[in-house]
PDB file with one MODEL, atoms N, CA, C and O in Angstrom:
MODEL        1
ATOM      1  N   UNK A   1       0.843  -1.187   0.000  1.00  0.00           N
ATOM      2  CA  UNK A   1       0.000   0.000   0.000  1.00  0.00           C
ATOM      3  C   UNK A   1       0.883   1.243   0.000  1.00  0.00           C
ATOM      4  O   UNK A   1       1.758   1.270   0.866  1.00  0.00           O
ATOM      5  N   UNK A   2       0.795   2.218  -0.790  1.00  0.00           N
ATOM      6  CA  UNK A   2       1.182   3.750  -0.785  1.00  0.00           C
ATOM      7  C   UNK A   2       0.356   4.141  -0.252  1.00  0.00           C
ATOM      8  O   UNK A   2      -0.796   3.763  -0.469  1.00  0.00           O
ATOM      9  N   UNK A   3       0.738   5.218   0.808  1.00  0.00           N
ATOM     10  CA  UNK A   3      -0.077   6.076   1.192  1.00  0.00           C
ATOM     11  C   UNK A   3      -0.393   7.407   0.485  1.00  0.00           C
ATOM     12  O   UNK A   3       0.421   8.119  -0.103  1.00  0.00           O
ATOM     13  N   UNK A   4      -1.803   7.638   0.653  1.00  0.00           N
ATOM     14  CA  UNK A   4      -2.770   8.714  -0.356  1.00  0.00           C
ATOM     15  C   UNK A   4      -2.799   8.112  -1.621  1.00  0.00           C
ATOM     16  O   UNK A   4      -2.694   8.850  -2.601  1.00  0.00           O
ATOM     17  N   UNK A   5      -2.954   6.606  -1.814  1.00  0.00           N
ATOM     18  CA  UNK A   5      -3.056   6.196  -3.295  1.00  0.00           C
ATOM     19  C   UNK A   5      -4.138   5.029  -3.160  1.00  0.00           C
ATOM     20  O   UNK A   5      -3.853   4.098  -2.406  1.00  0.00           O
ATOM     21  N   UNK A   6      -5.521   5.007  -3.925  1.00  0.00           N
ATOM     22  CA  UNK A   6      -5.962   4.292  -3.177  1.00  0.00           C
ATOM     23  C   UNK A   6      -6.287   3.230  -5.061  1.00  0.00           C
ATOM     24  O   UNK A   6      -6.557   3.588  -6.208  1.00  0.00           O
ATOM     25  N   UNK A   7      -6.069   2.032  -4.443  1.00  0.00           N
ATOM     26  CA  UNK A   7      -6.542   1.110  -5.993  1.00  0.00           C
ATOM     27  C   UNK A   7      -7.780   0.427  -5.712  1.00  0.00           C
ATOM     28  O   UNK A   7      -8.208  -0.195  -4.739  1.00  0.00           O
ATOM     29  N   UNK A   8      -8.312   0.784  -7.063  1.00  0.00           N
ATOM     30  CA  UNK A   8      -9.483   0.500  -7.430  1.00  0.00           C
ATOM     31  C   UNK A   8      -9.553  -1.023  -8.582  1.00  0.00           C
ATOM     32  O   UNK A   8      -8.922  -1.083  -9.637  1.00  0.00           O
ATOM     33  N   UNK A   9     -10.226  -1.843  -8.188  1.00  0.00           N
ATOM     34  CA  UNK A   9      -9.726  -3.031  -8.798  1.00  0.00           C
ATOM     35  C   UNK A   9     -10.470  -3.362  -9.888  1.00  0.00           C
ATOM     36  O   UNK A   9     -10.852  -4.531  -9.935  1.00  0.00           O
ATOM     37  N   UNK A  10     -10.948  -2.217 -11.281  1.00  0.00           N
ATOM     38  CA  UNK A  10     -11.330  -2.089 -12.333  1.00  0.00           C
ATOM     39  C   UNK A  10     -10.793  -1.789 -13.302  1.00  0.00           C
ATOM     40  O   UNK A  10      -9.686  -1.251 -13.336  1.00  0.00           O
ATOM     41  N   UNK A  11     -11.781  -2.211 -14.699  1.00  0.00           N
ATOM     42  CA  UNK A  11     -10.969  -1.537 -15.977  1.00  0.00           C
ATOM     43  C   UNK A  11     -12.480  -0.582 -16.513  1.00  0.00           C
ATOM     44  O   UNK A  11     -13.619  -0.965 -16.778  1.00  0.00           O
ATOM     45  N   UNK A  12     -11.900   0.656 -16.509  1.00  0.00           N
ATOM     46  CA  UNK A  12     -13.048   1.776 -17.068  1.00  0.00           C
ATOM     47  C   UNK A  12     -13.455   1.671 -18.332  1.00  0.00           C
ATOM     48  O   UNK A  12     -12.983   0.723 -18.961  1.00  0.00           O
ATOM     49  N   UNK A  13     -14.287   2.464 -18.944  1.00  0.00           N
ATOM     50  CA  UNK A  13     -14.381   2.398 -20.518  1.00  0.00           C
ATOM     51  C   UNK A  13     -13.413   2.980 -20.926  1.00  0.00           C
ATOM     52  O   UNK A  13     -12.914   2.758 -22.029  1.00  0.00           O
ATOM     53  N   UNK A  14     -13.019   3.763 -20.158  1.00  0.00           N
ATOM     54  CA  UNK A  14     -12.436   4.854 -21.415  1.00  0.00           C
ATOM     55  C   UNK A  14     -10.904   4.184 -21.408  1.00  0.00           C
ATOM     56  O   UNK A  14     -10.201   4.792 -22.215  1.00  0.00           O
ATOM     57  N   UNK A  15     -10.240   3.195 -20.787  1.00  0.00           N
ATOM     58  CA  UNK A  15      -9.054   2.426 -20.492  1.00  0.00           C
ATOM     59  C   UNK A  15      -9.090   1.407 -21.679  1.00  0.00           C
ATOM     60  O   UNK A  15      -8.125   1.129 -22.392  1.00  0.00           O
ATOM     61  N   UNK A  16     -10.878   0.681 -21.821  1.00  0.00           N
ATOM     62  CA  UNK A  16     -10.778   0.202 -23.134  1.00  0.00           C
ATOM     63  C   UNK A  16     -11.063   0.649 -24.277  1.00  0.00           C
ATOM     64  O   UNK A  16     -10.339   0.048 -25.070  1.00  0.00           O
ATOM     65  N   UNK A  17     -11.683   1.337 -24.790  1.00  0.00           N
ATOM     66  CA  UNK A  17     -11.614   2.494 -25.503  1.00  0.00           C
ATOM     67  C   UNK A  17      -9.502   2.610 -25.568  1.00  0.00           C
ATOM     68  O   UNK A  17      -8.932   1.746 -26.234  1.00  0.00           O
ATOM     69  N   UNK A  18      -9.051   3.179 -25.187  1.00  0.00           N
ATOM     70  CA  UNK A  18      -8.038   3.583 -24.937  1.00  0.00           C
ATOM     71  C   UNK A  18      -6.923   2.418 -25.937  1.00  0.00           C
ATOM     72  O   UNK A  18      -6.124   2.600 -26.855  1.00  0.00           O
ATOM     73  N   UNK A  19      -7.373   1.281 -25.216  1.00  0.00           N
ATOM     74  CA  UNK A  19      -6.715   0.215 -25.399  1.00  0.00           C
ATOM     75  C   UNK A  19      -7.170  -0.584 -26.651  1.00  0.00           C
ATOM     76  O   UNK A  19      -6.515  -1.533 -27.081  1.00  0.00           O
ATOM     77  N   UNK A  20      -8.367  -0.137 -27.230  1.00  0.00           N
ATOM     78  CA  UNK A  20      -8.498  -1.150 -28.819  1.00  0.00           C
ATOM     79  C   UNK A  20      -8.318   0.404 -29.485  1.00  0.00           C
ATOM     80  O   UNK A  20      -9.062   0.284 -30.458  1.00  0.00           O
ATOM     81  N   UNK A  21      -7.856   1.605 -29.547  1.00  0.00           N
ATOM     82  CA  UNK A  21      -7.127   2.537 -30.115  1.00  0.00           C
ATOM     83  C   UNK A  21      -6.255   2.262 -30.154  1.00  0.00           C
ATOM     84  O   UNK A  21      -5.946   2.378 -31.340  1.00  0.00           O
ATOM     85  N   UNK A  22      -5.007   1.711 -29.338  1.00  0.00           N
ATOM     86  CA  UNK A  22      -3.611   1.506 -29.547  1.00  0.00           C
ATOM     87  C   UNK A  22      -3.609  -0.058 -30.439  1.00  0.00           C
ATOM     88  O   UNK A  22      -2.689  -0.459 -31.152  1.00  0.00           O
ATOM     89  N   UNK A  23      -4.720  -0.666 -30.199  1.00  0.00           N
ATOM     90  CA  UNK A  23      -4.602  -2.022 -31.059  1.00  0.00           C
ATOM     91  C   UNK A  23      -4.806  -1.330 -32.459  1.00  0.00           C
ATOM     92  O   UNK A  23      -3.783  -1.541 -33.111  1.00  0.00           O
ATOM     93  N   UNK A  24      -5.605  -0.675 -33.104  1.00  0.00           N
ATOM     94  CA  UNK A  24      -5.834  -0.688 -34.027  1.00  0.00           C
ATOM     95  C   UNK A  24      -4.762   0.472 -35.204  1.00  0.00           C
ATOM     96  O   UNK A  24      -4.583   0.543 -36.420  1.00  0.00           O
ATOM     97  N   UNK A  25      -4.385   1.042 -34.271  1.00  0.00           N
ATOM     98  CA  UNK A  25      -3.378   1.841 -34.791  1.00  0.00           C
ATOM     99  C   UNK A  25      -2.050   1.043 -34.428  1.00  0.00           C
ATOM    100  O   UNK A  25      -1.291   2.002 -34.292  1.00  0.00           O
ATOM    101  N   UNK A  26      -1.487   0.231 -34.251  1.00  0.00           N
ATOM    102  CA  UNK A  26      -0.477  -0.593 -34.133  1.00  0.00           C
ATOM    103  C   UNK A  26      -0.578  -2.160 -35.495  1.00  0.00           C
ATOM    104  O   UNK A  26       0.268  -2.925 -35.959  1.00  0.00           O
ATOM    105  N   UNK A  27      -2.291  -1.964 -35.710  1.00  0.00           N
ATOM    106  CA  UNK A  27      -2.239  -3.044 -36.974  1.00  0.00           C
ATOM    107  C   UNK A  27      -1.801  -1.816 -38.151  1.00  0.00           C
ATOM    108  O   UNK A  27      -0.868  -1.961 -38.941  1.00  0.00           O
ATOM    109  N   UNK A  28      -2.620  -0.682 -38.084  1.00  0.00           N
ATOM    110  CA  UNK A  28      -2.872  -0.394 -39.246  1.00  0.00           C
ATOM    111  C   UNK A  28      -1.016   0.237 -39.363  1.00  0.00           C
ATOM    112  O   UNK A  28      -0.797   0.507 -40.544  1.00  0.00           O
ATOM    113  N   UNK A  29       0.186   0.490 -38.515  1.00  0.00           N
ATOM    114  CA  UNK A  29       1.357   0.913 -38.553  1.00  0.00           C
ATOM    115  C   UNK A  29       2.296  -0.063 -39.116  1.00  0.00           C
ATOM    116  O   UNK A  29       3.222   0.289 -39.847  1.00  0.00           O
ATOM    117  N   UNK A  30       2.020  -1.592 -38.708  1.00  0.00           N
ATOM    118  CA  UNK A  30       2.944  -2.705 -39.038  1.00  0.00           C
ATOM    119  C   UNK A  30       2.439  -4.073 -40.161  1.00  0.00           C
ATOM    120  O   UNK A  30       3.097  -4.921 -40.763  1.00  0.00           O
ATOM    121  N   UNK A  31       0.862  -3.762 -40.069  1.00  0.00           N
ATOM    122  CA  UNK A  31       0.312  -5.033 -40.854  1.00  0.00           C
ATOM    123  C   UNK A  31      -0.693  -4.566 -41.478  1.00  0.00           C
ATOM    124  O   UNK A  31      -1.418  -5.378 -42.052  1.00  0.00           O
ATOM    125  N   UNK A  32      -0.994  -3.225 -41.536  1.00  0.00           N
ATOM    126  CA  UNK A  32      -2.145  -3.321 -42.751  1.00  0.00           C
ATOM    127  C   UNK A  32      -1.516  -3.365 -44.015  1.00  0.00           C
ATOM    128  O   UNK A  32      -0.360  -2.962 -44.149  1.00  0.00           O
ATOM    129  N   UNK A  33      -2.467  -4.022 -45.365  1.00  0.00           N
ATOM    130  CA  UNK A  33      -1.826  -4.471 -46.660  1.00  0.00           C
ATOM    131  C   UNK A  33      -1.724  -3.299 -47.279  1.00  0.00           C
ATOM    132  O   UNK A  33      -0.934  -3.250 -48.221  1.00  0.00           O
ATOM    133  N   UNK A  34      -2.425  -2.174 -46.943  1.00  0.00           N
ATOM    134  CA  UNK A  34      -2.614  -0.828 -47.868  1.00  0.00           C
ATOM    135  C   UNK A  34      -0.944   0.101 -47.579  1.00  0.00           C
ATOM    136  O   UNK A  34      -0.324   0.877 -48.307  1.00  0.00           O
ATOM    137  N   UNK A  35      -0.653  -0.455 -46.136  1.00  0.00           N
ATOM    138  CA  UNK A  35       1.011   0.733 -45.413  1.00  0.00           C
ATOM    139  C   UNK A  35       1.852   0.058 -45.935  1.00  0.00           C
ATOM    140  O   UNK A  35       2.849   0.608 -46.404  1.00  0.00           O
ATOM    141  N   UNK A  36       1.663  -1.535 -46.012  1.00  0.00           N
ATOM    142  CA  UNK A  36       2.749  -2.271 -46.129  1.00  0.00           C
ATOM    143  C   UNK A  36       3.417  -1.524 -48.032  1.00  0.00           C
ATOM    144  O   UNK A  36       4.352  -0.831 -48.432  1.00  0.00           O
ATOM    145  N   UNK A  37       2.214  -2.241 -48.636  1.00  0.00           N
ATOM    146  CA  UNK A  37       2.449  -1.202 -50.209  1.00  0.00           C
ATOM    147  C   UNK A  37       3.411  -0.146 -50.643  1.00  0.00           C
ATOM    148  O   UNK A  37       4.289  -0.070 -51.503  1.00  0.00           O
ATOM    149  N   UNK A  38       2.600   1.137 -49.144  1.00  0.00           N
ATOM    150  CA  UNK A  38       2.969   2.373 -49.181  1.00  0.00           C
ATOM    151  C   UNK A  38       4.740   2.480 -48.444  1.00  0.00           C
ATOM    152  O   UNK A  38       5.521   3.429 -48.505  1.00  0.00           O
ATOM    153  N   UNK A  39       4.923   1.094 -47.770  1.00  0.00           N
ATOM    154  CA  UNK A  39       6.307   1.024 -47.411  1.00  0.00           C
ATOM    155  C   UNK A  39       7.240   0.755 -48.407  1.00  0.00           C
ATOM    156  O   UNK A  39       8.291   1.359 -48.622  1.00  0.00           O
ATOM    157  N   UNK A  40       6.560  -0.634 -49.266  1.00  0.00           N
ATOM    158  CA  UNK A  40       7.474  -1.303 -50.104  1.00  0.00           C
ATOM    159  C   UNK A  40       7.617   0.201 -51.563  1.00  0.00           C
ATOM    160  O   UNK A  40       8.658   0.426 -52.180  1.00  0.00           O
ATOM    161  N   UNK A  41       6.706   0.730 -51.701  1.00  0.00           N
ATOM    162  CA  UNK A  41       6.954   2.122 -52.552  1.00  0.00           C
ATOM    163  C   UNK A  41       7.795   3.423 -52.400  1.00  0.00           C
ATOM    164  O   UNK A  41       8.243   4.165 -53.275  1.00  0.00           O
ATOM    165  N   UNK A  42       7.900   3.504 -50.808  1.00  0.00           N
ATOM    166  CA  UNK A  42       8.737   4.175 -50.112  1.00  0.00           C
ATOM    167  C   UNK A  42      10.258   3.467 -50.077  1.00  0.00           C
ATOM    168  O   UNK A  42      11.010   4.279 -49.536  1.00  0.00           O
ATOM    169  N   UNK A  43      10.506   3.055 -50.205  1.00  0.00           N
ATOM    170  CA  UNK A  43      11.967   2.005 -50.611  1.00  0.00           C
ATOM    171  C   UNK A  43      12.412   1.936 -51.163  1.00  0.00           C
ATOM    172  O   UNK A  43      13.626   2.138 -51.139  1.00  0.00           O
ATOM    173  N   UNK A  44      11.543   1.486 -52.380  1.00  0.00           N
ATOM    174  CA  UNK A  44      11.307   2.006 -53.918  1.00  0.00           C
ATOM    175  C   UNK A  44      12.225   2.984 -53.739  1.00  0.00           C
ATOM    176  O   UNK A  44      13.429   3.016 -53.484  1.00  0.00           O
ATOM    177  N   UNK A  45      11.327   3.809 -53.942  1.00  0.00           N
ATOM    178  CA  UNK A  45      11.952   5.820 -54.184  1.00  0.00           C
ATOM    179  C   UNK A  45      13.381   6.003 -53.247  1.00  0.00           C
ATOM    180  O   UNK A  45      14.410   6.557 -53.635  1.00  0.00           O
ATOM    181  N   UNK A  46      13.180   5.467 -52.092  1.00  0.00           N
ATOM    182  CA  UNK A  46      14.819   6.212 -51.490  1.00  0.00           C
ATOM    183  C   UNK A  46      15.760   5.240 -51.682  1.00  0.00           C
ATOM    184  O   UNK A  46      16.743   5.417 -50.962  1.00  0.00           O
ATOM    185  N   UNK A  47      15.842   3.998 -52.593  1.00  0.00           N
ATOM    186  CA  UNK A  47      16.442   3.437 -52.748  1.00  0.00           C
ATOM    187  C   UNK A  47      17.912   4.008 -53.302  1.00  0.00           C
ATOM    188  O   UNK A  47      17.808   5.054 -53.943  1.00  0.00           O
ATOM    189  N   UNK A  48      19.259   3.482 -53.154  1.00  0.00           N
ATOM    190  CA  UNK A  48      20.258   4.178 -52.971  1.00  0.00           C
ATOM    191  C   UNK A  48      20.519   4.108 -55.303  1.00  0.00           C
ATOM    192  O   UNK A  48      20.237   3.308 -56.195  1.00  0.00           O
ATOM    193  N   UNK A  49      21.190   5.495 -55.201  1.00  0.00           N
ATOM    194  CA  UNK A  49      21.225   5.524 -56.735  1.00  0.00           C
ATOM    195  C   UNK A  49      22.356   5.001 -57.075  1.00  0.00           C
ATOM    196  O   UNK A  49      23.123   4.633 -56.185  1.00  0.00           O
ATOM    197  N   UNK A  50      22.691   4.861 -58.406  1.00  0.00           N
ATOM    198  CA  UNK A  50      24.175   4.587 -58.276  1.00  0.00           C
ATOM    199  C   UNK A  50      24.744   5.583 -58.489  1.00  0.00           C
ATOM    200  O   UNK A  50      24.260   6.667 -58.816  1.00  0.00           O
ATOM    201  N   UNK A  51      25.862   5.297 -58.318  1.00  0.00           N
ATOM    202  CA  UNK A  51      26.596   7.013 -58.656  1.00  0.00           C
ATOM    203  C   UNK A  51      27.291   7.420 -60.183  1.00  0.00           C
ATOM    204  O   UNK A  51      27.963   6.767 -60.981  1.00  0.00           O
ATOM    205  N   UNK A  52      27.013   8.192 -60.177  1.00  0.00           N
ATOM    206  CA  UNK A  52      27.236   8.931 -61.558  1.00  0.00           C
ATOM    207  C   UNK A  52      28.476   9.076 -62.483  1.00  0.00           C
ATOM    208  O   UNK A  52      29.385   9.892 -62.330  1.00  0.00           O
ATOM    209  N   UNK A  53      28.385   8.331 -63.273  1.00  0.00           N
ATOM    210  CA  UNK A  53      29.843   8.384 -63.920  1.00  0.00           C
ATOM    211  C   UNK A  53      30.830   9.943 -64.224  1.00  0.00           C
ATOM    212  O   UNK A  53      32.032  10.135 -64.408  1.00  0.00           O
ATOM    213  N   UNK A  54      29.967  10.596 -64.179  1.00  0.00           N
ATOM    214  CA  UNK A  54      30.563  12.294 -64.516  1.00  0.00           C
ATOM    215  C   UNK A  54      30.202  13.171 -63.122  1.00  0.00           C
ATOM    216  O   UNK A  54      29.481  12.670 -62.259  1.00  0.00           O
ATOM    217  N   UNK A  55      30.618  14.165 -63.017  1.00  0.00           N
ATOM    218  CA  UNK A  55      30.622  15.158 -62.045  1.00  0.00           C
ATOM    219  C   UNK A  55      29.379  16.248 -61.696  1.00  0.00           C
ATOM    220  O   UNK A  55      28.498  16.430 -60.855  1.00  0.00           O
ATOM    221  N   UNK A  56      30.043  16.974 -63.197  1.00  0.00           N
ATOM    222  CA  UNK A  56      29.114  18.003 -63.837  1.00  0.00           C
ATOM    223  C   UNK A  56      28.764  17.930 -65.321  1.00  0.00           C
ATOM    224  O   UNK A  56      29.576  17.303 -66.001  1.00  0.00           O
ATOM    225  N   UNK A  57      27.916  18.350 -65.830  1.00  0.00           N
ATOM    226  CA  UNK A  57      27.600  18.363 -67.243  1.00  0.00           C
ATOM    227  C   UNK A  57      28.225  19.603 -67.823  1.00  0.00           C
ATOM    228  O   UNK A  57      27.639  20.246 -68.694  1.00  0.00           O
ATOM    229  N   UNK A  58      29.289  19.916 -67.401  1.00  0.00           N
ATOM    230  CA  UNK A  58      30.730  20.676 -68.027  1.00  0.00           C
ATOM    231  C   UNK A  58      31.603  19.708 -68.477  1.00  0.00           C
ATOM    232  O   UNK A  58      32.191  19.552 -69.547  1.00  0.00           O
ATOM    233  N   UNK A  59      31.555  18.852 -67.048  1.00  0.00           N
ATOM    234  CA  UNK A  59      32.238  17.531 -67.606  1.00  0.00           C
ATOM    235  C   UNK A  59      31.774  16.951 -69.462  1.00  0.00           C
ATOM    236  O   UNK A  59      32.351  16.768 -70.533  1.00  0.00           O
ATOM    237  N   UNK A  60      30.663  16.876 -68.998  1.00  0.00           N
ATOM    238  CA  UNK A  60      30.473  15.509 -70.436  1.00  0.00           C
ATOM    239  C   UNK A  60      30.462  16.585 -71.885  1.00  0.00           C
ATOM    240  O   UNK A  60      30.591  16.314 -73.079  1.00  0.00           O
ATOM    241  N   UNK A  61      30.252  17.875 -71.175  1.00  0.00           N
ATOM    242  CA  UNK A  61      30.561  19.427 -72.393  1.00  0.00           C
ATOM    243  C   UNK A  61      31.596  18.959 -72.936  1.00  0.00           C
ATOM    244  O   UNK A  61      31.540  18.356 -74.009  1.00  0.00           O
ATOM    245  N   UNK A  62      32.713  19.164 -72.274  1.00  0.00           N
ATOM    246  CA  UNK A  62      34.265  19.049 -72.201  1.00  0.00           C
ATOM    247  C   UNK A  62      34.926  17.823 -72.898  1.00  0.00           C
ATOM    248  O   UNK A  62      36.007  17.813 -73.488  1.00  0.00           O
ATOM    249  N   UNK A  63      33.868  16.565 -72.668  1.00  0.00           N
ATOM    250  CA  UNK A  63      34.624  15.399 -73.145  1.00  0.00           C
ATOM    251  C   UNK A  63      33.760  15.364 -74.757  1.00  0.00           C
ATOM    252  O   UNK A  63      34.192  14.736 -75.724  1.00  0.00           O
ATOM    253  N   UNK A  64      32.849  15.945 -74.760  1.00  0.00           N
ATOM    254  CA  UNK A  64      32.208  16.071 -76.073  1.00  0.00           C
ATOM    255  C   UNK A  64      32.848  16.641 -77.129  1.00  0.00           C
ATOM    256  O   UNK A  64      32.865  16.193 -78.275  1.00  0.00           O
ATOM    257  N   UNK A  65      33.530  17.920 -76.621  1.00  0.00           N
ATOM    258  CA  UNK A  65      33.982  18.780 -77.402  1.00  0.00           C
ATOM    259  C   UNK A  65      35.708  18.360 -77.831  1.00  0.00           C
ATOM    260  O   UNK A  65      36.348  18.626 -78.849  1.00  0.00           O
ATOM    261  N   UNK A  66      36.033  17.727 -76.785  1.00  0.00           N
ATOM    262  CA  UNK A  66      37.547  17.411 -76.879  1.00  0.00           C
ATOM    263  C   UNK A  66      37.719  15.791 -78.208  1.00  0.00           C
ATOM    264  O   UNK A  66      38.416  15.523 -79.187  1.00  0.00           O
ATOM    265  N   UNK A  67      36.577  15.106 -77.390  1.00  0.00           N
ATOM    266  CA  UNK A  67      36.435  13.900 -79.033  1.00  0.00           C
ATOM    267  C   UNK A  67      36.020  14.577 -80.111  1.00  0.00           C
ATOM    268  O   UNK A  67      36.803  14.436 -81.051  1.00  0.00           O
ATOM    269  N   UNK A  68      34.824  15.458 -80.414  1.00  0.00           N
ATOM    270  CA  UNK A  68      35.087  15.864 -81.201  1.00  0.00           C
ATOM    271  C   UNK A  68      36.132  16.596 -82.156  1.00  0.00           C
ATOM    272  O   UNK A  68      36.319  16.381 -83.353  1.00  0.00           O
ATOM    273  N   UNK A  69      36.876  17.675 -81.178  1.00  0.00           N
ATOM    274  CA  UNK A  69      38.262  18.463 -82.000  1.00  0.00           C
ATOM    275  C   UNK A  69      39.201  17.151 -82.346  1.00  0.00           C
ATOM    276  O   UNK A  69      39.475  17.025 -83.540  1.00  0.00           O
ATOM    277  N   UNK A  70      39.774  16.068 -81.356  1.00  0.00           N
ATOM    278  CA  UNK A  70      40.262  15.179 -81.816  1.00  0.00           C
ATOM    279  C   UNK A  70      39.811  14.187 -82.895  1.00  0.00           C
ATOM    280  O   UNK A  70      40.752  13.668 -83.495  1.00  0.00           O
ATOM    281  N   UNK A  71      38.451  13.764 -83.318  1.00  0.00           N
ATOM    282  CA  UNK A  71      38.107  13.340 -84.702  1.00  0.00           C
ATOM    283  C   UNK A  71      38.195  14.289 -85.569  1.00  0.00           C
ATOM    284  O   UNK A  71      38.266  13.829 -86.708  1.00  0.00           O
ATOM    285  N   UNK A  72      38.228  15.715 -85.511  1.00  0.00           N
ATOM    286  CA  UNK A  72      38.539  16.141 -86.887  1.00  0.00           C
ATOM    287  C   UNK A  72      40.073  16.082 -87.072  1.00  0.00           C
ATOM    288  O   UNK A  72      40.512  15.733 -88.168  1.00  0.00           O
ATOM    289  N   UNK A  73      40.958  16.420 -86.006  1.00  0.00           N
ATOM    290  CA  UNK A  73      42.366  16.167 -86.291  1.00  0.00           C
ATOM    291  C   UNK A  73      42.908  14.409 -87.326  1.00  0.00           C
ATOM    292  O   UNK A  73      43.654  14.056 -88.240  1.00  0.00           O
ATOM    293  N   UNK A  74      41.669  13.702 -86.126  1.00  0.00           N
ATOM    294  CA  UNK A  74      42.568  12.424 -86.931  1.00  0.00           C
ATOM    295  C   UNK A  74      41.899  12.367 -88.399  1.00  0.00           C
ATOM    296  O   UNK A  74      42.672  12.031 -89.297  1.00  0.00           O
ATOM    297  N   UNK A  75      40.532  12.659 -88.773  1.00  0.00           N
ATOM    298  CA  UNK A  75      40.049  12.777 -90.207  1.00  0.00           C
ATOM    299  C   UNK A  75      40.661  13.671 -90.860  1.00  0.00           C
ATOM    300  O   UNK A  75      40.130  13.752 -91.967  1.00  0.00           O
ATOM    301  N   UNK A  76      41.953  14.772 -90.701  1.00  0.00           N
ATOM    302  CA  UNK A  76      42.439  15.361 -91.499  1.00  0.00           C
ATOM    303  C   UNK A  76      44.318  14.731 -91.720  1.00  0.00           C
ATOM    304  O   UNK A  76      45.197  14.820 -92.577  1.00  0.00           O
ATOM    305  N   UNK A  77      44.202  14.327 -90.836  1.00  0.00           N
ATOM    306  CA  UNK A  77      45.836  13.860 -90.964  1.00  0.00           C
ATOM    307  C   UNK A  77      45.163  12.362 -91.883  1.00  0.00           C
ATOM    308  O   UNK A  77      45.918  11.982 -92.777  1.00  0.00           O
ATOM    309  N   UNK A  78      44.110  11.703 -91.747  1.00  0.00           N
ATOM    310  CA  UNK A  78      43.976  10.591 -92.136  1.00  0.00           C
ATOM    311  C   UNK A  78      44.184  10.864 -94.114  1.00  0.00           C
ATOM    312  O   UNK A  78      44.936  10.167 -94.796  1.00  0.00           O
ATOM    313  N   UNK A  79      43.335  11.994 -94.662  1.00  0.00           N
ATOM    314  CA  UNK A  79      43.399  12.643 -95.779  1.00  0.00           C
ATOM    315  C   UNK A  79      45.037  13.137 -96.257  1.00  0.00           C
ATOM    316  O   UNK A  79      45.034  13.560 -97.413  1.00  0.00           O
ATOM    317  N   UNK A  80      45.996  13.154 -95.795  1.00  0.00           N
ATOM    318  CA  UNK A  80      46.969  13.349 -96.385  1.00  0.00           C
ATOM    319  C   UNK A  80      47.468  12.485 -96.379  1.00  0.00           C
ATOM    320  O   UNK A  80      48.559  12.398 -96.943  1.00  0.00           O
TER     321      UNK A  80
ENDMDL
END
């Protein structure tokens, strides 16, 4: 016994009430088929990317422009 605490050896409504709220929001968090979906879609999307062969798209500017000046060099030395 605590003193100034006195127990009452019931369960209220509003305790069950209380208690098929936490049931039903604990199915619908881990086992409903509609979250589970919305999980496996969420996974989906943040799934890790791969990483990018180039930097910046200066980069792939740069390598564009440099094969190109070098195919016209070798198509003109190829002509003589």
């Amino acid at each position: 016994q605590i003193e100034g605490v006195q127990y009452i050896p019931m369960v209220g409504k509003v305790t069950v009430a209380m208690l098929e709220r936490n049931l039903m929001r604990l199915f619908y968090n881990f086992h409903h088929p509609d979250r589970q979906h919305e999980d496996r879609h969420k996974a989906e999307l943040e799934a890790p990317r791969p990483a990018q062969w180039y930097g910046t798209p200066v980069q792939i500017y740069t390598a564009l422009a440099a094969t190109a000046v070098l195919g016209m060099m070798l198509a003109q030395t190829a002509k003589k």
